[in-house]
N, C-alpha and C positions, 0 to 999 in steps of 0.2 A: 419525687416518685413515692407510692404510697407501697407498701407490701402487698397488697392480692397484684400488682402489677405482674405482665406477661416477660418482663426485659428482667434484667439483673444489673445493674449498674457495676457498670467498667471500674467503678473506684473501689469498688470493695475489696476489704481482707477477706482472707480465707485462712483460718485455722482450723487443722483436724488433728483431733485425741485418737490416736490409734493408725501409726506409721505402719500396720501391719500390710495385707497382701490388697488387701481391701480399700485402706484408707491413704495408701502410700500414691496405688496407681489412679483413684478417683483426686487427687487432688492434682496430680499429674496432668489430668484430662483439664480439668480446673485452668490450669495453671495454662497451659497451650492453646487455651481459649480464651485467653487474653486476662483472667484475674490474679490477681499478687496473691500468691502464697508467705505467708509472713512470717509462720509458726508451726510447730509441729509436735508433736508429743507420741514420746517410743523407746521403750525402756532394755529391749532386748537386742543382742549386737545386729542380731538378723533383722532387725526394727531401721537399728543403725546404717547397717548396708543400705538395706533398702531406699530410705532416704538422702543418701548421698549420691545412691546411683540415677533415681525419679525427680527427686527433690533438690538437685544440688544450691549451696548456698542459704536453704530454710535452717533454721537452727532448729535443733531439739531442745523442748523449754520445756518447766513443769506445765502443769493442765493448768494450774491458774494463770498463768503468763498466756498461754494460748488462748484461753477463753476471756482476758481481759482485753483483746489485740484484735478478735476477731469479727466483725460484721455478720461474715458467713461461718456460723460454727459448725464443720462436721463431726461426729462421734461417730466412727468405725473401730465398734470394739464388740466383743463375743456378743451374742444375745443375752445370755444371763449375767453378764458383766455392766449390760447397759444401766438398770434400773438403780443400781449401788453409784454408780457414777454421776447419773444426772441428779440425785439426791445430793450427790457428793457435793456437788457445782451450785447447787443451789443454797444450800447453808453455807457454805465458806465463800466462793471468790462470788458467785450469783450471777442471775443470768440479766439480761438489760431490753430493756422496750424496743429500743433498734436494732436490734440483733434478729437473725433468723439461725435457727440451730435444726439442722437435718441431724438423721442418723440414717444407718444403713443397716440396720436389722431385718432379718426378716419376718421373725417372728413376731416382731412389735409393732403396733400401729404407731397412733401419734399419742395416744393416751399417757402411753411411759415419759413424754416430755412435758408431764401436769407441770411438773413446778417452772418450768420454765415459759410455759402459756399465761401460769398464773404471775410470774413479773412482767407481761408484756410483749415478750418476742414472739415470733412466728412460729411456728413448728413443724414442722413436717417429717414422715420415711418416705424414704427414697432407696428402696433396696434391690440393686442389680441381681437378677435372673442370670447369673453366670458365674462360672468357677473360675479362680486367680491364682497364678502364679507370682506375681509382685514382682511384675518385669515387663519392660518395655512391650511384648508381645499382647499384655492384654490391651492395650491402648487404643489398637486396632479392632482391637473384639469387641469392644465399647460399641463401634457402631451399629444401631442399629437394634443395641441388646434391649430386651423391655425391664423396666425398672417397676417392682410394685411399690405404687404409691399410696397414702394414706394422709388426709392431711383434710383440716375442717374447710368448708365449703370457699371460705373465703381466701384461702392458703391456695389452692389447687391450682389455678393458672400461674404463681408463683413455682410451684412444687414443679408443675410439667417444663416452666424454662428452666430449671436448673437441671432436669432431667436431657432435655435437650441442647445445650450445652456441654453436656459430658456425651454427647454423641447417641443419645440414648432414646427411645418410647417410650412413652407414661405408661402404665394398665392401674385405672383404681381400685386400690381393692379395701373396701369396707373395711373398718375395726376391726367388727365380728370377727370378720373372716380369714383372718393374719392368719393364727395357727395352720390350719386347713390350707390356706395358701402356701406356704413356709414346709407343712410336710409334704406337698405334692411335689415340689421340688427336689425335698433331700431324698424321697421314696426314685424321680425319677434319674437324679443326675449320683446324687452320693452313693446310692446303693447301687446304681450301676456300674461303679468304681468295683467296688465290692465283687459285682459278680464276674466283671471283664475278667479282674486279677485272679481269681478263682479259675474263670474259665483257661487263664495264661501257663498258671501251675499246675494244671491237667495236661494240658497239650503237651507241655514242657517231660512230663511224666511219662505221655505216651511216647518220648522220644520225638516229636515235631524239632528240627533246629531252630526256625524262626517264627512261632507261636503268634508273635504279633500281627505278623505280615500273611498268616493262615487265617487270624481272623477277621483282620481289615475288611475286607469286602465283605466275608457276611455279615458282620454287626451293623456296617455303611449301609448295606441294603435293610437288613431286619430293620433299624431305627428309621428310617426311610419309610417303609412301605407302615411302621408301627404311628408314627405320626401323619400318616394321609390316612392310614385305614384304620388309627385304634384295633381291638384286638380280634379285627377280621384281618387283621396280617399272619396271624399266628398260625405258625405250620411246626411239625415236627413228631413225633412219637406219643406225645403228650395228646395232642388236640385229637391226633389220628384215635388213640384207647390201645398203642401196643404195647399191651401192658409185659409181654414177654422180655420187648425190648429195653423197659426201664427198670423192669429187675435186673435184667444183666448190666445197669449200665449202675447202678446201687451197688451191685455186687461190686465189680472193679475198681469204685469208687471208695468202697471201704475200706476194701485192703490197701490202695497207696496213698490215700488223705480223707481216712474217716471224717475228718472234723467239716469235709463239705457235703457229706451226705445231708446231713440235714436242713442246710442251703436247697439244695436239688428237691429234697422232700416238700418243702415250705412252697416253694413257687409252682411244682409239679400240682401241688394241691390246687393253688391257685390257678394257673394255667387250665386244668383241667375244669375246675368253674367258670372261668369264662369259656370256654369252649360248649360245657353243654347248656347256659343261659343261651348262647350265641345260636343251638340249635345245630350244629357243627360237629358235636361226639355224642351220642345217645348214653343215657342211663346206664342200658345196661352193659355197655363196652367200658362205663366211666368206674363202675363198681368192681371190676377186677385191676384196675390200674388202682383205685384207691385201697385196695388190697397189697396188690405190691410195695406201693409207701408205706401201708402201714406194716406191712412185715419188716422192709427195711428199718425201719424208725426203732421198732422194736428191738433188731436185733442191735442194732447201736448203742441205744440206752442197757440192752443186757451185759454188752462190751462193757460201758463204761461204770460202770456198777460195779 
């Protein structure tokens, strides 16, 4: 079998640098799809759990014993971690012509695994579009999930069976265009972390008992109708211009957790331009609401000063 080949051969190792939530359950996935996991590398107890519980029976070895073992080498390790590492591997233990070496970055194309193209191996990102817990539950979330792939012309039908395999859809996405790819992500999934738990600690504040289970169905519906309609879903005080309503809502905002006003300020701006691009809030209704942010905003930073 040659490497742009579509299959993966049954006989191969699998060693992955980085036991973390990422690299524990994709080898997981790996592994339950019939290839031997051989090795593993993970240095934190939480590293440790996790591969005794996913992983049972892999040892945890240094990174050269894993890359020395491995046919399929993964590296799931931080984004700015990657580039110090594949350097790392390549001056001391080195990477090998029959070797195929993924990583799971997002931010990174295939560029960052120059030196290891430049011994020979294959190379390819392969990075899952979905957040991890580092537990049997992601395994199932696997399916299905799209994976952005990056990987030179002759790599890619290789790239999309490994991708397939771990239960996944390929999407190619250019060099170029990792970054951009990589924020759109964290802008849509990590920052929504952010504003849920924001929105939890308000509710919780208004006295709500179950905050969670008040917001369920509208987030379920807003992200809903937000990914079929993009930001012709967008309804609320914002898109309307009641700019009455988002002073008072600033106001009460300040006094019991000032520090999210300016969360509310930031996206109300935003919100508010896409609404009047959209044709949706006019001008002149949009200039008394961006009045109110900015009196808010003001009075904040006079607070904190």
């Amino acid at each position: 079998m040659t490497m742009s080949s579509s299959t993966l051969p049954a006989h191969w190792q699998v060693g992955v640098v980085g036991a973390g939530r990422v690299g524990a359950v994709l080898a997981a996935a790996l592994r339950r799809s019939g290839l031997r996991v051989v090795a593993a590398h993970g240095l934190s107890d939480a590293s440790r759990r996790r591969a005794d519980a996913l992983l049972p029976g892999v040892p945890l070895l240094p990174v050269s014993s894993v890359v020395e073992q491995a046919d399929l080498l993964l590296l799931a390790v931080p984004d700015d971690t990657l580039p110090g590492l594949v350097q790392g591997v390549a001056r001391s233990t080195g990477f090998r012509r029959d070797q195929v070496v993924a990583h799971t970055s997002g931010r990174h194309g295939a560029a960052v695994l120059g030196p290891a193209a430049a011994a020979g191996a294959t190379t390819m990102a392969v990075h899952p579009a979905m957040t991890f817990t580092g537990t049997e539950v992601d395994l199932d979330r696997l399916r299905g999930t799209r994976f952005g792939v990056t990987a030179d012309e002759a790599n890619l039908a290789l790239a999309d069976a490994l991708v397939r395999l771990l239960g996944g859809a390929p999407v190619h996405i250019a060099e170029a265009d990792r970054d951009l790819y990589h924020a759109a992500l964290a802008q849509g999934a990590n920052h929504l972390v952010t504003l849920v738990s924001d929105a939890l600690g308000l509710l919780a504040e208004a006295g709500v008992a179950d905050p969670a289970g008040t917001l369920r169905p509208l987030l379920e519906a807003a992200l809903d109708n937000a990914l079929r309609d993009g930001s012709a879903a967008l309804t609320g005080p914002v898109a309307r211009g009641d700019a009455g309503t988002v002073a008072a809502h600033l106001r009460t905002i300040a006094s019991v957790a000032p520090d999210s006003v300016t969360l509310y300020v930031a996206l109300a701006r935003h919100t508010a331009a896409q609404a009047v691009a959209d044709g949706r809030l006019r001008s002149a209704d949009a200039a008394g609401l961006l009045d109110a942010l900015a009196d808010a905003e003001g009075a904040t930073t006079a607070t904190s000063a």
